[in-house]
Every structure is written in C-alpha cells, then in structure tokens.
N, C-alpha and C positions, 0 to 999 in steps of 0.2 A: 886761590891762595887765601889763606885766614890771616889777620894782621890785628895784633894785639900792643897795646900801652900797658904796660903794668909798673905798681912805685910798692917798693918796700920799706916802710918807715918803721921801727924801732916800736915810737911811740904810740901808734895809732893804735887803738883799743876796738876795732872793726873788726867783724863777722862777716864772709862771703858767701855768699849761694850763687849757683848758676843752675837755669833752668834750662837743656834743649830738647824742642820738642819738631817734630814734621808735620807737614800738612799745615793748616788751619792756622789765623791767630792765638797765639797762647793768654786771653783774657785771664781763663779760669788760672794761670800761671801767675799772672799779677794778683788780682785777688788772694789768691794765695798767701803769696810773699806779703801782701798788705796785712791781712791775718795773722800774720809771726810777727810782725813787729818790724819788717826789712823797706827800706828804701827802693826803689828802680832806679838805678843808675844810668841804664842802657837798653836799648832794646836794639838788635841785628838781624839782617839774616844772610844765610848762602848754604848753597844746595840742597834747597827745600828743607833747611833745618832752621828754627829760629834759636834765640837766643837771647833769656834775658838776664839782668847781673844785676843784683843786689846786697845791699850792706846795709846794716845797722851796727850801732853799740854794742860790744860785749855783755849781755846781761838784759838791753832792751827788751822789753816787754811789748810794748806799743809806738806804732812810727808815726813821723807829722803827716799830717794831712796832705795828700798827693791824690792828684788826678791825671788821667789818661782821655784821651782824645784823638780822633783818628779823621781823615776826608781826604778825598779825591781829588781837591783843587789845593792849594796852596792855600794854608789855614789862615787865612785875614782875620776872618769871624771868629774863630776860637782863639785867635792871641787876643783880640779885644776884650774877649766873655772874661778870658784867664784872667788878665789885671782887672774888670771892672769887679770881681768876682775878690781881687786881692792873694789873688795868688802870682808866683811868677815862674817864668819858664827854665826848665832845666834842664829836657831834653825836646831836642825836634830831630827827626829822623825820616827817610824817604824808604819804603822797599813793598814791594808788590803793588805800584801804580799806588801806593797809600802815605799819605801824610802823617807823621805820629808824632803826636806833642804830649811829652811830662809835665807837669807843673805842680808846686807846692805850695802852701800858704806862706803867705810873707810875712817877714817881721816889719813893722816900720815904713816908712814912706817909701813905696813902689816907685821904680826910678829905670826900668830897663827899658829898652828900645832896641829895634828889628829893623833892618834892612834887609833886602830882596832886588839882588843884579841878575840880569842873564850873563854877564859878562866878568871876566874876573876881577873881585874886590878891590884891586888896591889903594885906589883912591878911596874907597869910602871907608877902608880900616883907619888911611893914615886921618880922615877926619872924624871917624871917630876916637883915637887916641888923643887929637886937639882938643876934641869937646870934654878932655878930662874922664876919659869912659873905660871902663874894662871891657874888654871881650870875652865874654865868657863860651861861648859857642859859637863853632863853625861846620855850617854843613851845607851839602849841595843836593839837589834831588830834582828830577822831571826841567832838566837847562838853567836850572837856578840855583844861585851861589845866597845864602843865610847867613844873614850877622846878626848875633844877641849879643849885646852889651848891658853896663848896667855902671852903673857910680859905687865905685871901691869906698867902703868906709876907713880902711884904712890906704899906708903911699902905693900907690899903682904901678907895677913893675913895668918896666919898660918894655912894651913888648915888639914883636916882628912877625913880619909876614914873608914863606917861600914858596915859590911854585916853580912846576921846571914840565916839560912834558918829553923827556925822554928816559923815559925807565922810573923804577921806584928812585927813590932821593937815599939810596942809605948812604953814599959820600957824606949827606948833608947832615944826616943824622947822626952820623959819626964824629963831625964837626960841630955840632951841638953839646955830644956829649965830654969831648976829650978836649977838645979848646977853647967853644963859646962858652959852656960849663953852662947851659941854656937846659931846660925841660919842655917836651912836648905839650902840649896845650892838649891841639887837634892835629888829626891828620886824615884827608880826604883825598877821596879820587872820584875826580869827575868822570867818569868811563866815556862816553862819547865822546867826549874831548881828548882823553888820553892824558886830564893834567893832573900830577899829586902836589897838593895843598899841604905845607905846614904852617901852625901859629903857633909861637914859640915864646916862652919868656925867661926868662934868668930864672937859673934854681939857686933856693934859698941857699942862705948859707952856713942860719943857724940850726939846720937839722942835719938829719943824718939819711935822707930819701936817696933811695938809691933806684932811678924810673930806667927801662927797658923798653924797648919795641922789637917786637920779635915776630916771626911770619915763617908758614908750616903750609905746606899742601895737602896734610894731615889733619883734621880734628882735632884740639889738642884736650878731650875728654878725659883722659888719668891725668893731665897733670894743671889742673884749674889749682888745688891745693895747694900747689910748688911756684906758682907764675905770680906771686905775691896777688895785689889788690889791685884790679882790675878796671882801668880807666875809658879806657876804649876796645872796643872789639868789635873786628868783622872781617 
C-alpha cells in the first residue's frame, strides 16, 4: 500500500517534481533536480520503484546547498561529518538494507540532536520536548526508532506522540483532523513490529493549510499534480 501526506496552502509559491524510477539508486535523479534549482524533500521506495520529491521556489533558479549520504550501518559518522561540515539534517531514511541521510547548509548556530532507541520512543520524545526542542523528524529503519530535533527559533508547538499496533491509525487520524484540529508531522511503520507511529502538532491557525493523508494500492502516477505538495511518501 502507498501512504501519502500531502498540505495545500494558498500561499505557498512551490514547484513539485517527482521522480520514479526502478531498479538501481536514482543519484543521477538527484543530481538532476540539484541542477534545476529543486530541493529533496524525500526520498522512498516500494515495489522496486523509487521515489524522490522535490520543491523549490516558483521562479528559483538555483537551490541551497544540500548533500546526500548513504551506509550500511546506522549513520553515526555521517551525522557528525554533517554538522562539523555545518550543515544539518533534514532527511534520514531506511530502504534496501541502506541508510539515507539529506542535509543542508545551515543558517546560524547548529543546534540539532539525534536519538537512536531500539525500542519505542516515548520517553525520550517527552524529554526531548522538556529540553525545549522540536522534533523535526521521525523514522525507523533496521530495529531502530530516530529522533532529530533541533531548537525552534520561534514558540514550539506543543507537540504529541501515537502509536498503536493493530491496523493503520485512520480513527486517529480522523481525530486529528475533525477534533484535535492537529497536522501530521510524521508517520511510520515499523513492519517487524507491526507498530504505526504518529508525531503530531496543532495546525496553525493563522493559515489556510488544508494537509491530507491518503493511501492507494495503486501508484498514484497521474495524479502527483492533484495531491497538492507532498510531505511524506511511501
């Protein structure tokens, strides 16, 4: 099953590309999109298709400075290189026994931090939210659960963690959207374990973002165009 995040905001002046390609890593696909001027937002895969999603500016010419990074063990050594290098993380990703880490050059005093559980996060979200910290990403890959956080320059929304392991969560996600009035962050599934992960935080209230999760047994190839701008995907 393919499981999508997508947010439709008014405002937002972004360009989408999506790339799928079979077989092989799609490098030459980044490169690419590096070359236009597009961001990497994402990188996925399933059923031997990859998939990668990017955005820039309407009108961008040239994108910030991003790097791509890949290994076999749990990337220790490449989140160190990242920040001594002065960049920071913005995607980490698990799929074909391979580790994949995004990163961008930073503005200003680098301030993020990684956790690494085999076991499910809770305790160490709720202390990370003590230490004053945003979570900016959640993912899980080879029995381990990943937390990037990083210090909000601006107030830090109040955020939450759900996990449940009997079926996907759409009660909860429905309850997000029609009651808690909350936005999907992240959402994972540990497959071995059988558990799906949500990180949630209140949706603004001064916009007009109207975010979606939606899931197809299907490809959803004609309509990338229609599914607005494309937060998660796999």
């Amino acid at each position: 099953k393919w499981i999508w995040i997508a947010e439709k905001k008014p405002e937002w002046r972004l360009e989408q590309s999506v790339s799928v390609k079979s077989g092989s890593f799609p490098i030459s696909q980044i490169k690419n999109f590096w070359n236009h001027g597009y961001q990497i937002t994402e990188i996925s895969k399933g059923d031997n298709f990859w998939i990668v999603i990017a955005h820039k500016l309407i009108g961008q010419k040239t994108h910030l400075s991003q790097s791509f990074d890949s290994s076999s063990k749990f990337p220790s050594d490449i989140i160190k290189k990242v920040w001594a290098d002065g960049y920071k993380i913005v995607f980490i990703g698990y799929h074909d026994g391979m580790w994949l880490v995004l990163s961008e050059k930073a503005k200003g005093y680098l301030r993020q931090h990684v956790v690494v559980k085999s076991t499910l996060p809770t305790e160490e979200l709720k202390n990370t939210w003590r230490r004053g910290m945003k979570v900016i990403l959640l993912a899980y890959g080879s029995g381990k659960w990943v937390i990037v956080s990083d210090v909000a320059d601006e107030k830090i929304p109040v955020q939450s963690f759900f996990a449940c392991n009997t079926g996907f969560p759409t009660d909860k996600i429905q309850e997000c959207y029609k009651i808690s009035k909350k936005r999907i962050l992240s959402i994972v599934y540990a497959q071995e374990k059988n558990i799906w992960a949500l990180l949630l935080e209140p949706r603004p209230e001064d916009t007009k973002s109207q975010q979606q999760i939606q899931n197809s047994y299907q490809f959803p190839d004609n309509k990338f165009s229609e599914l607005g701008i494309i937060t998660q995907f796999y």
